[in-house]
C-alpha positions, 0 to 999 in steps of 0.5 A: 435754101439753094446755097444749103443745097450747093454746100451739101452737093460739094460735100457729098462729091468731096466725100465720094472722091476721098473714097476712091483711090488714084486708080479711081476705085475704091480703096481697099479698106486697111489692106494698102499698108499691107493686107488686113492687119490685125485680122484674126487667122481664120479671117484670112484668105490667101490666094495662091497659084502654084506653077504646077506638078511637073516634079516630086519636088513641086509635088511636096512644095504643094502638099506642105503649102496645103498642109501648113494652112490647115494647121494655121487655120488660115483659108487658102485659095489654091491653084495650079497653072500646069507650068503656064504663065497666062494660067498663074496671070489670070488665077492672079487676076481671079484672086484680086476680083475676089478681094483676098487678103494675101496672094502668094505664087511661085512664077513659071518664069521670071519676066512678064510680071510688072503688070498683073503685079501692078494691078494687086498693088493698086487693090492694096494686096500684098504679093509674096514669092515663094521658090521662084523670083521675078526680073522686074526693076519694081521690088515695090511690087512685092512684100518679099521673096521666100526661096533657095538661092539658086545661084549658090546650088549651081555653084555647089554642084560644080564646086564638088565635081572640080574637087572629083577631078583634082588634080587630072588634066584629061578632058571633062565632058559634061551635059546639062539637062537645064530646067524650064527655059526662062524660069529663075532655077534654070538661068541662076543654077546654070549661072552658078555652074559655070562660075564654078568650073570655068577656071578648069579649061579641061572641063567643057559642057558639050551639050545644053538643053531644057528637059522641063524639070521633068523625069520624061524630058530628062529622059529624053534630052539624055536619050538624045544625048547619047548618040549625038555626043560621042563621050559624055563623062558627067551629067549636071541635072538641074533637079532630080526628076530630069537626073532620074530620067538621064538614069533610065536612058543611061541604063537603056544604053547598056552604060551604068549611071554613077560609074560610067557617066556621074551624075549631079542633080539638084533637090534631094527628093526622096527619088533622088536620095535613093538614087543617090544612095543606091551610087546612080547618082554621086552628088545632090545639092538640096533645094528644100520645097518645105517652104509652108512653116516660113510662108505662114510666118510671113503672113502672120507678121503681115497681119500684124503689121510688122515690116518682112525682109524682102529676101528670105533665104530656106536653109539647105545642105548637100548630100554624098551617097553616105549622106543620102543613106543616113538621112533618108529614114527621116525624109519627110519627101 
């Protein structure tokens, strides 16, 4: 009786051990490969958390992610970090509590994520990235990286502002309104403008400083600007919001945006297109926030237990003046 006893107590002490992961919890039934494959849509739940509403462009991203759930029929989980870190960590740390299937974010800034990360790989959560990337050696601790490259939509900037100055000598001076400091768009577009101009020794970025991605920090910055720099011939805005508030500090200074001091932003928001269109601004790299479509598609593939790349890049363009008229009636931001 008694070695009946001790072979039983083994085995349950066996059984509750093949239970538990390494990390001594309980394993997340058929998620660690990768989520709930198989699951039907409506039984999906997906955590999101956004970076926040800092521009039109993080605006239209948040309304084509919502709107794209709904017609997928797929639950989602949604919030907004208002351009904190420790806000998108700890809605993070919410979503694997509560079990979901799926957690997608676009991170403030790059660094600072290998823990949190850590902490959804050991649940057997996929992680998706969208827009934004993270700096971390560990790729294993995300499924894919959904977004723009970065580094390309500088270099596009600058590319078209060396062609504007072909073939003149005199000096370019230029401003940068750099985005949120730290965060992926800022370092690579800044990273890909000067690439693209620093084979025209006459062109030199004076003045450098973060406006936050947003109209009033652009603003700002361009006020500031203005009467700290005594010739300011080019404005490079790592997005629309920040260029559109250099265009009101312009106009203030009694100085005619597009004319006297070009412009190029980075977005094509419907704001900017129009600015554009309008000659205030004279050149926009497109930086597409309809990210919804191809984020769904990830998670779709997931679910059926397809492998994803792990960067995807959005399909984008430029526009001129002439461009921006003809395409804004169709805008969909």
């Amino acid at each position: 009786m008694k070695k009946a006893l001790g072979l039983f107590t083994a085995g349950a002490l066996m059984m509750a051990l093949a239970a538990c992961s390494s990390s001594g919890t309980p394993a997340a039934s058929g998620s660690a490969a990768g989520g709930a494959p198989n699951k039907a849509l409506g039984d999906i739940v997906v955590g999101f958390a956004q970076v926040g509403a800092e521009s039109g462009w993080r605006t239209a991203n948040t309304k084509d992610i919502q709107d794209s759930f709904k017609a997928a029929g797929i639950q989602l989980k949604f919030s907004d970090a208002q351009q904190k870190q420790e806000n998108q960590i700890s809605a993070i740390r919410s979503y694997i509590q509560q079990g979901v299937d799926y957690i997608a974010f676009s991170p403030v800034v790059q660094t600072g994520w290998d823990a949190v990360l850590g902490e959804a790989k050991a649940a057997g959560i996929p992680v998706i990235l969208t827009d934004r990337a993270v700096d971390s050696k560990d790729t294993s601790l995300y499924k894919t990286f959904l977004g723009s490259d970065f580094v390309k939509e500088g270099k596009e900037a600058g590319d078209w502002l060396v062609k504007e100055y072909e073939g003149k000598s005199d000096a370019v001076n230029i401003v940068q309104l750099e985005g949120t400091t730290g965060s992926a768009p800022a370092i690579d577009r800044g990273t890909g403008f000067a690439d693209a101009i620093k084979a025209n020794p006459n062109m030199k970025v004076v003045a450098s400083q973060t406006g936050d991605f947003t109209r009033a920090g652009g603003k700002q910055v361009m006020e500031a600007f203005l009467k700290s720099q005594p010739k300011i011939d080019v404005v490079f805005a790592q997005n629309d919001d920040m260029g559109l508030g250099a265009i009101e500090a312009i106009e203030a200074a009694g100085k005619v945006p597009g004319k006297d001091i070009k412009i190029i932003t980075v977005d094509a928001v419907h704001d900017g297109m129009q600015a554009l269109s309008e000659g205030k601004i004279n050149f926009i790299v497109e930086c597409s926030p309809l990210l919804g479509a191809q984020l769904i598609d990830i998670i779709k593939k997931l679910n059926a237990g397809e492998t994803v790349p792990q960067r995807i890049v959005t399909d984008e363009t430029t526009f001129t003046q002439e461009q921006a008229t003809e395409a804004l009636p169709n805008r969909k931001y």
